[in-house]
Structure formats: structure tokens, C-alpha cells
C-alpha positions as CSV (number, residue, x, y, z in Angstrom):
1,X,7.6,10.3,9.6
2,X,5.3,10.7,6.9
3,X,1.5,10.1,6.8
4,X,-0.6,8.8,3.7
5,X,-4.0,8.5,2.7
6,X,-5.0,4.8,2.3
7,X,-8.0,3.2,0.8
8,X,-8.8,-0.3,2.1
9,X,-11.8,-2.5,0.4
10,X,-13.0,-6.1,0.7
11,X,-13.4,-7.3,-2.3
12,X,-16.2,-10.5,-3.1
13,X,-13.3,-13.6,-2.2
14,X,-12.4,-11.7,0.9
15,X,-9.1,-10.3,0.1
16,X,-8.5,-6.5,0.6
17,X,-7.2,-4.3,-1.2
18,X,-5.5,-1.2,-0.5
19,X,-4.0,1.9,-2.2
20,X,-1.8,4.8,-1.3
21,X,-3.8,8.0,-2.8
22,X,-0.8,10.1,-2.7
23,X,1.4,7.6,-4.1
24,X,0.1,6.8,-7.9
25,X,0.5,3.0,-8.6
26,X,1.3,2.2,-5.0
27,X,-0.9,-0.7,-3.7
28,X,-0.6,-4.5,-2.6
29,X,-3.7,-7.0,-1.6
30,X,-3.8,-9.5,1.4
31,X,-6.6,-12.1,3.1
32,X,-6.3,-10.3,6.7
33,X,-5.9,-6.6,7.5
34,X,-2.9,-6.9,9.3
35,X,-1.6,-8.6,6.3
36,X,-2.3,-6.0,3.9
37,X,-1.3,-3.4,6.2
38,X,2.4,-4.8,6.8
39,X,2.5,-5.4,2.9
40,X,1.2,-1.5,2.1
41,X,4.0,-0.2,4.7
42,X,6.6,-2.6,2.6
43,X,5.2,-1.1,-0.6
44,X,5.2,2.1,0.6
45,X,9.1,2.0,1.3
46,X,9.8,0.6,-1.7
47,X,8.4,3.2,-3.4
48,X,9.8,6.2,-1.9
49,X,13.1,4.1,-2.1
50,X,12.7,3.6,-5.8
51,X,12.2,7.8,-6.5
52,X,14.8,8.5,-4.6
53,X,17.2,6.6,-6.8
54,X,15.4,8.2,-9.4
55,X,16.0,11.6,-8.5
């Protein structure tokens, strides 16, 4: 398993927003934590997924 460096903010509505630092482009935004952080572990394989067909 790989690790990642997120970023997670509030922002002024009370959504957060997070971001993969490793992964350019990689992010997703949610009302709870737990939301975003099931989203950003979706987004995450979707990305890898996506440069692997790439490759």
C-alpha cells in the first residue's frame, strides 16, 4: 500500500477540501470529513488507475 500526503481545509460554507500533494490535480470536496476522506481514497484510485492505462 501506498501512502500520500493530503491537505484538508475548511473552507467559509463548511465544506472541506482536500488534495493529494504527490498526485497533481488530484482532489475532491465534501460537508463531513469522513465524506471527503472516502471521496479522496475514490479519487486517488482513479487516478493511479487512469496512469496506468496511460503508461
Amino acid at each position: 500500500m501506498r501512502r500520500y500526503t493530503i491537505v484538508i481545509e475548511e473552507d467559509e460554507d463548511g465544506y472541506y477540501m482536500a488534495e493529494v500533494i504527490e498526485l497533481p490535480g488530484c482532489f475532491t470536496q465534501a460537508r463531513s470529513l469522513d465524506e471527503v476522506l472516502d471521496r479522496l481514497k475514490e479519487a486517488i484510485a482513479l487516478y493511479v488507475e487512469e496512469k496506468e492505462i496511460g503508461k
